[in-house]
N, CA, C and O atoms as a printed pandas DataFrame, in Angstrom:
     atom_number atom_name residue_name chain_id  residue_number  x_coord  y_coord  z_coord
0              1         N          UNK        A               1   -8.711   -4.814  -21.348
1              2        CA          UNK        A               1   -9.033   -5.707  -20.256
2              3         C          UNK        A               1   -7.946   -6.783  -20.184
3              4         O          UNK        A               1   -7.711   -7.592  -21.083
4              5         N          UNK        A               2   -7.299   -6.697  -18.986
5              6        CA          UNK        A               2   -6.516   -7.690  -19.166
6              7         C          UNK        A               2   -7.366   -9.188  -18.833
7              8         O          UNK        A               2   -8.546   -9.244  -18.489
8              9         N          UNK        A               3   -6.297  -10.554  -19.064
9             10        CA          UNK        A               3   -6.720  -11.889  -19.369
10            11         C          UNK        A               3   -6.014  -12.781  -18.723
11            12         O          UNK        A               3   -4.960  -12.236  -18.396
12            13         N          UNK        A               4   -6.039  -13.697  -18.424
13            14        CA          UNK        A               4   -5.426  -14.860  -17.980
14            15         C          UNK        A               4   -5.909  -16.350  -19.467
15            16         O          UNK        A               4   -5.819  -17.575  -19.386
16            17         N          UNK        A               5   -6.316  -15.592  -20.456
17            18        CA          UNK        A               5   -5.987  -17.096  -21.711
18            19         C          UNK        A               5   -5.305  -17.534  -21.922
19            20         O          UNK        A               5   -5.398  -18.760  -21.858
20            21         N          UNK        A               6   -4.060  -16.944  -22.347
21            22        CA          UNK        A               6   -3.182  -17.754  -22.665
22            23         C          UNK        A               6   -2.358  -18.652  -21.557
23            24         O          UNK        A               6   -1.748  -19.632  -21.984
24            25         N          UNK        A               7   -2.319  -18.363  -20.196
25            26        CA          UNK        A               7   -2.065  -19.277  -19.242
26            27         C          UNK        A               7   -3.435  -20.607  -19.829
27            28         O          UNK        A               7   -3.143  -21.560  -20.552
28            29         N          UNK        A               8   -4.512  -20.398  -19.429
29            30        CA          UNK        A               8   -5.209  -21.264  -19.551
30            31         C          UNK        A               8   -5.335  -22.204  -20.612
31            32         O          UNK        A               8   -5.646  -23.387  -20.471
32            33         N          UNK        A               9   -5.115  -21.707  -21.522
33            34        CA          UNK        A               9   -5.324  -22.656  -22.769
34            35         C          UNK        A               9   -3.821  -23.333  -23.254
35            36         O          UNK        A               9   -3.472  -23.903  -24.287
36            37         N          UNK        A              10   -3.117  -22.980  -21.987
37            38        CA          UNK        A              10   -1.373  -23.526  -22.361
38            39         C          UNK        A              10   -1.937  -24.580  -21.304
39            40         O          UNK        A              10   -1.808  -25.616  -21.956
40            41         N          UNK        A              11   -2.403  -24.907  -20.256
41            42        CA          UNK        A              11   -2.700  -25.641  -18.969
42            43         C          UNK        A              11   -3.371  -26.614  -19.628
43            44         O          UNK        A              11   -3.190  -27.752  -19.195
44            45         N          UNK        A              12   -4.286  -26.450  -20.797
45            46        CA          UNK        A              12   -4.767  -27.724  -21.556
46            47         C          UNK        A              12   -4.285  -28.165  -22.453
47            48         O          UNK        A              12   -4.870  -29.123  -22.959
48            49         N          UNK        A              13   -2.798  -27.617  -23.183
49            50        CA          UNK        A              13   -1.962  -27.453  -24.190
50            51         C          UNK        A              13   -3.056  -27.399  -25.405
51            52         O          UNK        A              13   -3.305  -28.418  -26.049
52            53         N          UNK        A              14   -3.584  -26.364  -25.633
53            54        CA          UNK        A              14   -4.484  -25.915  -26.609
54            55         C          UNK        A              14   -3.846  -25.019  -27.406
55            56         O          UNK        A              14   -3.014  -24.240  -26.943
56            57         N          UNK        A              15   -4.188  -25.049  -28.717
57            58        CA          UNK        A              15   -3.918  -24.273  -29.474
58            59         C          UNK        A              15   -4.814  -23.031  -29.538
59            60         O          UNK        A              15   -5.875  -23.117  -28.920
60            61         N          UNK        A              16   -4.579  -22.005  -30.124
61            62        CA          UNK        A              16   -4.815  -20.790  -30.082
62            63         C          UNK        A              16   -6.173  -21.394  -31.543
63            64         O          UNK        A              16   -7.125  -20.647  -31.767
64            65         N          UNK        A              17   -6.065  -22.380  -32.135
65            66        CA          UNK        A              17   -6.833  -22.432  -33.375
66            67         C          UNK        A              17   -7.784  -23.882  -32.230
67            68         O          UNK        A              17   -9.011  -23.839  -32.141
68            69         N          UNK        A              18   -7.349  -24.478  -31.841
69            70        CA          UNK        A              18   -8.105  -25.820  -30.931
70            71         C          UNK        A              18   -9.249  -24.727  -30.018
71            72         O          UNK        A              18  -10.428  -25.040  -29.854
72            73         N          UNK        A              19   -8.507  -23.130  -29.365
73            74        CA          UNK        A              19   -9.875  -22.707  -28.767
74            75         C          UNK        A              19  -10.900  -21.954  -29.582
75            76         O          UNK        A              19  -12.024  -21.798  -29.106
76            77         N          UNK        A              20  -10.602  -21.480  -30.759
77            78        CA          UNK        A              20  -11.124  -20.811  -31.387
78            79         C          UNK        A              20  -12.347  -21.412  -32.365
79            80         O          UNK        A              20  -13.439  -21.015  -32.771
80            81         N          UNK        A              21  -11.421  -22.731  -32.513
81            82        CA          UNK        A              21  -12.444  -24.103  -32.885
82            83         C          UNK        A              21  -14.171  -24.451  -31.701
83            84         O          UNK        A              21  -15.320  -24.838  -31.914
84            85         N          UNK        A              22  -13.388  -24.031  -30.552
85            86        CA          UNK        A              22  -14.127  -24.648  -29.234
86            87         C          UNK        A              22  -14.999  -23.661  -29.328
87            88         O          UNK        A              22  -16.071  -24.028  -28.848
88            89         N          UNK        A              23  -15.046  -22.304  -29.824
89            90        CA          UNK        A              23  -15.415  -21.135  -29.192
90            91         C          UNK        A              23  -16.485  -20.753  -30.689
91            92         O          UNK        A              23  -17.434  -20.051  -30.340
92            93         N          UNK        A              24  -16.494  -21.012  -31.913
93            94        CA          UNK        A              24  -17.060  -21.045  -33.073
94            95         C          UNK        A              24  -16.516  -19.494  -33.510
95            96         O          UNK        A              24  -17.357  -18.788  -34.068
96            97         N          UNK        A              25  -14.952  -18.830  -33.259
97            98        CA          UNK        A              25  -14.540  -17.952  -33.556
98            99         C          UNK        A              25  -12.855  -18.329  -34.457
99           100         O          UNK        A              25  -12.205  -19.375  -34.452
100          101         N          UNK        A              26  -12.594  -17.111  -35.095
101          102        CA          UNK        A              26  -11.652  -17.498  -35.554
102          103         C          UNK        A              26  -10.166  -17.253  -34.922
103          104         O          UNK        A              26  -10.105  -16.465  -33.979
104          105         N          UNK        A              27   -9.204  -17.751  -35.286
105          106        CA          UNK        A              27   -7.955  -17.846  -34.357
106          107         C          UNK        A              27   -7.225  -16.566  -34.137
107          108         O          UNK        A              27   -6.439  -16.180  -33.272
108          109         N          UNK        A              28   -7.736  -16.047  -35.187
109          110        CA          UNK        A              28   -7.049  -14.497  -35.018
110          111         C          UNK        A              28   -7.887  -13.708  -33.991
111          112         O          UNK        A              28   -7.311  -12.725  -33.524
112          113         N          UNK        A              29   -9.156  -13.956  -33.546
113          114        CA          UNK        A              29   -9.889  -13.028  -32.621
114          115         C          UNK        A              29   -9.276  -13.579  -31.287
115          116         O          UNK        A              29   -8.924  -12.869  -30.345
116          117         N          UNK        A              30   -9.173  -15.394  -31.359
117          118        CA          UNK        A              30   -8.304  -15.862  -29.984
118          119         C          UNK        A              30   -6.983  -14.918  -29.667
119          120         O          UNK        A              30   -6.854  -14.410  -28.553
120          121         N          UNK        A              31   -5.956  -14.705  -30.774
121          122        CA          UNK        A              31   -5.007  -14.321  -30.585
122          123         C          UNK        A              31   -5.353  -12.165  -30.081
123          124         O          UNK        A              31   -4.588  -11.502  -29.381
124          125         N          UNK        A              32   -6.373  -11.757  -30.584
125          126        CA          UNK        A              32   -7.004  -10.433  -30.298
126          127         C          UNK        A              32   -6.988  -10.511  -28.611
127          128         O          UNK        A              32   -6.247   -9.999  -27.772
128          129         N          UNK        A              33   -7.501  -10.899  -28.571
129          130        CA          UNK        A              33   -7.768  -11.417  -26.814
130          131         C          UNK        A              33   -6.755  -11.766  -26.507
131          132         O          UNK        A              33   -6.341  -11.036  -25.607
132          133         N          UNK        A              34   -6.147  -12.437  -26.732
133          134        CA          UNK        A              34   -5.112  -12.326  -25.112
134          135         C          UNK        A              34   -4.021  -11.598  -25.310
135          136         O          UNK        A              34   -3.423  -11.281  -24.282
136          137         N          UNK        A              35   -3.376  -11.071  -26.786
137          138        CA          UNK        A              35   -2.706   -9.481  -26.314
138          139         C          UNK        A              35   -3.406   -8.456  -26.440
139          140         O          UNK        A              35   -3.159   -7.511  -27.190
140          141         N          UNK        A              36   -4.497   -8.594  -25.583
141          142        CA          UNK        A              36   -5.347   -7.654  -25.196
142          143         C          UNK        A              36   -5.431   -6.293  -26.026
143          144         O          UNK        A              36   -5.342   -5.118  -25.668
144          145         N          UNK        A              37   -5.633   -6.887  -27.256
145          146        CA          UNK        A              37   -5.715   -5.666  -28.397
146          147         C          UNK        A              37   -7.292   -5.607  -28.506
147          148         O          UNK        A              37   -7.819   -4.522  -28.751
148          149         N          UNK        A              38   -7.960   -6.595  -28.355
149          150        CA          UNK        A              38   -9.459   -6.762  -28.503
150          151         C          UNK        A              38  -10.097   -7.144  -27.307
151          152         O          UNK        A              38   -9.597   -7.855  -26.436
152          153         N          UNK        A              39  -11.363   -6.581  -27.299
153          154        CA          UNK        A              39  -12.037   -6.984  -25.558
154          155         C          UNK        A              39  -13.015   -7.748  -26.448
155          156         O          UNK        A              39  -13.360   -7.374  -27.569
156          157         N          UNK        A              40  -13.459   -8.953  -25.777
157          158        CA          UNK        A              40  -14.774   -9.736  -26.279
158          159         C          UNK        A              40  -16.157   -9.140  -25.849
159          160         O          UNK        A              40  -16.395   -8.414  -24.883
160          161         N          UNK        A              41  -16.926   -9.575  -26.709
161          162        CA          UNK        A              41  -18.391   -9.004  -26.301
162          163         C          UNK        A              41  -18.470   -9.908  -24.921
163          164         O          UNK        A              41  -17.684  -10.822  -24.673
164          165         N          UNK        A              42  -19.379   -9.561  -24.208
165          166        CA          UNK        A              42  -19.885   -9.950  -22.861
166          167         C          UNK        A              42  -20.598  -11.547  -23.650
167          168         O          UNK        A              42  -19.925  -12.489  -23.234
168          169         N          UNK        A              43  -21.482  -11.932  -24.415
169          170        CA          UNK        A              43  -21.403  -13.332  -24.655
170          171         C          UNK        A              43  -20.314  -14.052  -24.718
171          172         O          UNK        A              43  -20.224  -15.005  -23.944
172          173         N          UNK        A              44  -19.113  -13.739  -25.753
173          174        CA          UNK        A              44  -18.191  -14.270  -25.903
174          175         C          UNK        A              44  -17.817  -14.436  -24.459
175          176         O          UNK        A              44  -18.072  -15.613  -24.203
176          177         N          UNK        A              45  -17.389  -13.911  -23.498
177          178        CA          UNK        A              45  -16.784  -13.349  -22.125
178          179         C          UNK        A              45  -17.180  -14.800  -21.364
179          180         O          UNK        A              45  -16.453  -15.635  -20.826
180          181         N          UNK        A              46  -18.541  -14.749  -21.533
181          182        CA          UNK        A              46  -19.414  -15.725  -20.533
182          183         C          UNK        A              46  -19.042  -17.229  -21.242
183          184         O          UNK        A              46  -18.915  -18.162  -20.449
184          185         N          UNK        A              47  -18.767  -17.664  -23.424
185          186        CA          UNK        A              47  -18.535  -18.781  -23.175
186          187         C          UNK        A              47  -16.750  -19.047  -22.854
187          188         O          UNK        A              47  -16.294  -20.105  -22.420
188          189         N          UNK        A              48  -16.057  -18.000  -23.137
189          190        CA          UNK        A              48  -14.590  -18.466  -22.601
190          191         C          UNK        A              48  -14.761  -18.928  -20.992
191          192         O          UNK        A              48  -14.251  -19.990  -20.636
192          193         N          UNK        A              49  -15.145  -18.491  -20.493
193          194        CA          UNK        A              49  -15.330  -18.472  -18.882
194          195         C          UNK        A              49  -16.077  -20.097  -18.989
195          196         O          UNK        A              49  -15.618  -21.068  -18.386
196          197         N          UNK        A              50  -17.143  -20.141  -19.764
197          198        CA          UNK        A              50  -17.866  -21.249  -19.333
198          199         C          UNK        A              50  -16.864  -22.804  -19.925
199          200         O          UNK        A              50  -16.861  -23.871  -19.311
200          201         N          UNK        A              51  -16.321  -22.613  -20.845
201          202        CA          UNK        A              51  -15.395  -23.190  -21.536
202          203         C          UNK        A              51  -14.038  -23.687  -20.662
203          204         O          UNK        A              51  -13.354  -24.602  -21.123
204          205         N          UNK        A              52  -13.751  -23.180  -19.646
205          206        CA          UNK        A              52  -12.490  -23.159  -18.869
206          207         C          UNK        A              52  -13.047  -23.741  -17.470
207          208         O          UNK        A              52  -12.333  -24.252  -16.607
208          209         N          UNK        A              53  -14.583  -23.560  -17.390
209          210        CA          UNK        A              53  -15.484  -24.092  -15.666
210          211         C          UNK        A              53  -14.780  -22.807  -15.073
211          212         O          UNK        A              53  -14.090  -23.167  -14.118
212          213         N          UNK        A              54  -14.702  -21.585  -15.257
213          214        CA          UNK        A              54  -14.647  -20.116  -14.605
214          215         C          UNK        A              54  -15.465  -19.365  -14.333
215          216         O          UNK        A              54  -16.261  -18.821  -15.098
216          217         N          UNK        A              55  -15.369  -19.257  -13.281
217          218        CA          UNK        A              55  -16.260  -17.396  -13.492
218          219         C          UNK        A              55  -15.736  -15.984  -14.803
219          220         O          UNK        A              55  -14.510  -16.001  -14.902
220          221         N          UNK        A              56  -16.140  -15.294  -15.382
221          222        CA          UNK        A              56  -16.050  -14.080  -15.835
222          223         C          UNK        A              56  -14.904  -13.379  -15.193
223          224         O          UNK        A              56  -13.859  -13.325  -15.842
224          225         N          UNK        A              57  -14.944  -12.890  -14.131
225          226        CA          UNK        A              57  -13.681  -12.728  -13.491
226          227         C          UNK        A              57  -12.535  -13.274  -12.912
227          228         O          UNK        A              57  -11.554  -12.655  -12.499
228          229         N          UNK        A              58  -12.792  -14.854  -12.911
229          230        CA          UNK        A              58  -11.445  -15.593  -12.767
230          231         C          UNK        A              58  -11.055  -15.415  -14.373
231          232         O          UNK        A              58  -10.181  -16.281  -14.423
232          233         N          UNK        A              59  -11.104  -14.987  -15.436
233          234        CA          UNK        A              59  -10.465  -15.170  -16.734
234          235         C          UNK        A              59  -10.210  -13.826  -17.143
235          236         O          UNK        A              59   -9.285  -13.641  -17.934
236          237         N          UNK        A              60  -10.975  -12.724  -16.675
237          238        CA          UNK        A              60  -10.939  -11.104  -17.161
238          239         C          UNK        A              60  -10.566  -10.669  -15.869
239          240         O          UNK        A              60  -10.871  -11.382  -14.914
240          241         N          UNK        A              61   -9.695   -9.164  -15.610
241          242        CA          UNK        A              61   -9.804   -8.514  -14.857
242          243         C          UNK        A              61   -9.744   -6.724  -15.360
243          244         O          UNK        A              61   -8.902   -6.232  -16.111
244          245         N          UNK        A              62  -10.693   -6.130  -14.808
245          246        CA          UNK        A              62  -10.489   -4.747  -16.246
246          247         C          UNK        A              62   -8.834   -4.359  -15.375
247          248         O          UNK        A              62   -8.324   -4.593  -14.279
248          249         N          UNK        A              63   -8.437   -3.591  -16.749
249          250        CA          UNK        A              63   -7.578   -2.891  -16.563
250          251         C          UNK        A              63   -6.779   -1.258  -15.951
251          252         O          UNK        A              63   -5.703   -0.800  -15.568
252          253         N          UNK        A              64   -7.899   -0.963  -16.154
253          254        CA          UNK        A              64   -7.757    0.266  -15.161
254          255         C          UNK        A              64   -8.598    0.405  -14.038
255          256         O          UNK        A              64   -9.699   -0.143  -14.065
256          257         N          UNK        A              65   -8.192    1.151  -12.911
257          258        CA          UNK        A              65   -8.413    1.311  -11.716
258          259         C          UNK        A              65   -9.116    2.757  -11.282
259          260         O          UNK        A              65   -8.655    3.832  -11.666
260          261         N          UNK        A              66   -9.869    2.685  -10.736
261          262        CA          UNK        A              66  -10.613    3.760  -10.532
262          263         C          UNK        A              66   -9.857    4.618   -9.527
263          264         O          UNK        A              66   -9.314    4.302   -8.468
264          265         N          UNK        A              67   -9.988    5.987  -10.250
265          266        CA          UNK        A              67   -9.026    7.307   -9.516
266          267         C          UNK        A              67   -9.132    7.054   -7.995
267          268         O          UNK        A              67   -9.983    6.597   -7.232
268          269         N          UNK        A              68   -7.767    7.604   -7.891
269          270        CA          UNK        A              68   -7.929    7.926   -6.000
270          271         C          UNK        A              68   -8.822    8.873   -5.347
271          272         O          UNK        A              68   -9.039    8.913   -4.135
272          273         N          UNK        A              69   -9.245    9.514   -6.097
273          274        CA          UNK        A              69  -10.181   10.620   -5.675
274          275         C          UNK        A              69  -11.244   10.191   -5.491
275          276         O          UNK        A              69  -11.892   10.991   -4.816
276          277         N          UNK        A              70  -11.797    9.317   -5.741
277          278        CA          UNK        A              70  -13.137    9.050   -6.023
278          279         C          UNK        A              70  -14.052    8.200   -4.952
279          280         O          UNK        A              70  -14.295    7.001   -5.087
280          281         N          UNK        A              71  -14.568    9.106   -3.749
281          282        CA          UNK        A              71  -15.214    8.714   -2.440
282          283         C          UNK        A              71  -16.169    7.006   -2.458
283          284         O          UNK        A              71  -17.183    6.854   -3.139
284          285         N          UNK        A              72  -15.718    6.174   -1.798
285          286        CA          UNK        A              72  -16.488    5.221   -1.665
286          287         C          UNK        A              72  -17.674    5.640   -1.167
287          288         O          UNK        A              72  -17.785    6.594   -0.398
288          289         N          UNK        A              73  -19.075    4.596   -1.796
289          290        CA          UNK        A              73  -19.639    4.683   -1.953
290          291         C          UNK        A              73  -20.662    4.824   -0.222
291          292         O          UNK        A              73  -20.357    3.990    0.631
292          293         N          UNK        A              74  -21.446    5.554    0.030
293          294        CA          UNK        A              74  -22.026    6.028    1.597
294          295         C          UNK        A              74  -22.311    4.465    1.892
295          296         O          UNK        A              74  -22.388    3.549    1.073
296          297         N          UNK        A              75  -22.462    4.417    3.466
297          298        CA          UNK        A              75  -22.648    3.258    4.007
298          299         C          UNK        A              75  -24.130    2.739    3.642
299          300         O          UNK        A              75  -24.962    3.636    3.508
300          301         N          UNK        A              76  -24.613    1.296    3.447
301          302        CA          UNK        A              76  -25.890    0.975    3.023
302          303         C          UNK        A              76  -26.634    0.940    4.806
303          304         O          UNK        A              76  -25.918    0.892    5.806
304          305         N          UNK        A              77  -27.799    0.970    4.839
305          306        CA          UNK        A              77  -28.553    1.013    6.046
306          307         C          UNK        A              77  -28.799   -0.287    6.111
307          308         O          UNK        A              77  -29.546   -0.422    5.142
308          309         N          UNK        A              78  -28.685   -1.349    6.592
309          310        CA          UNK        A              78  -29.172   -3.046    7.117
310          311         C          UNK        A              78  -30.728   -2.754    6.978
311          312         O          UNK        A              78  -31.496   -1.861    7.337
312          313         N          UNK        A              79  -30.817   -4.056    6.219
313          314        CA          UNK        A              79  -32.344   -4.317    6.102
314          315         C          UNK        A              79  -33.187   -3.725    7.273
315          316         O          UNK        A              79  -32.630   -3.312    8.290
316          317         N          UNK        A              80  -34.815   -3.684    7.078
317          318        CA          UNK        A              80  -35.679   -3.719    8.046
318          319         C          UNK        A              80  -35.999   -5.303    8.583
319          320         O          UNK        A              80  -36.293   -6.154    7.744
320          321         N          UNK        A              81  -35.931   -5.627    9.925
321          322        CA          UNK        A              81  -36.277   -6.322   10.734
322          323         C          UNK        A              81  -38.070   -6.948   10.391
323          324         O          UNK        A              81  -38.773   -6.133   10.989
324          325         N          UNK        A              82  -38.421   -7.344   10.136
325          326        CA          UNK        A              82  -39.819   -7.743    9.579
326          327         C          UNK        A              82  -40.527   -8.476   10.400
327          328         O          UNK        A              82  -41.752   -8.507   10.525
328          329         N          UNK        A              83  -39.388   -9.306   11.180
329          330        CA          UNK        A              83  -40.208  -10.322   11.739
330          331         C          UNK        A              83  -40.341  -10.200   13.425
331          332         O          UNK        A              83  -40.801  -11.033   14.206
332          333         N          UNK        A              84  -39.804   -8.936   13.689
333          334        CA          UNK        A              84  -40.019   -8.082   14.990
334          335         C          UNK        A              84  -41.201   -8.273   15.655
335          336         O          UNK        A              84  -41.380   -8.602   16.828
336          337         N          UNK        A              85  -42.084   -8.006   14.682
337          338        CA          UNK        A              85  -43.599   -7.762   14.721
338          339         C          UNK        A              85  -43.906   -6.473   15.404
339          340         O          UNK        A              85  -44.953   -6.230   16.004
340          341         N          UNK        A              86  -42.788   -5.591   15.238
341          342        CA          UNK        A              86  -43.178   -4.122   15.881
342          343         C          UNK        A              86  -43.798   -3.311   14.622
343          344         O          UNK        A              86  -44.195   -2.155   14.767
């Protein structure tokens, strides 16, 4: 999965051990993450994100792309009308 951390935690001039401090992990899992040798669990995910005032996907974006082959998904039908009264 790629990352945008290490931009971010250079933008607060943080250390790789200052986020890992922030994060109750150790500096080597910080450094796992952002050369994307390690993906974080989905908690972890949510406090880096919450840690930075991000969304999940302003800080992660996955890395691979789904085949060209692969038909988008059929059109959804628009709600039912309810208040028609038909």
């Amino acid at each position: 999965m790629k990352n945008h951390l290490r931009v971010l935690r250079a933008e607060r001039d943080w250390s790789q051990a200052d986020l890992a401090e922030r994060l109750s992990v150790s500096r080597q899992t910080v450094n796992a993450i952002e050369n994307e040798r390690y993906d974080p669990s989905l908690p972890l995910a949510f406090a880096i994100a919450r840690i930075f005032a991000l969304r999940i996907e302003d800080v992660f974006t996955p890395d691979v792309e789904p085949p060209p082959d692969v038909e988008p998904p059929p059109d959804v039908e628009p709600p039912l009308d309810l208040t028609s009264g038909r």
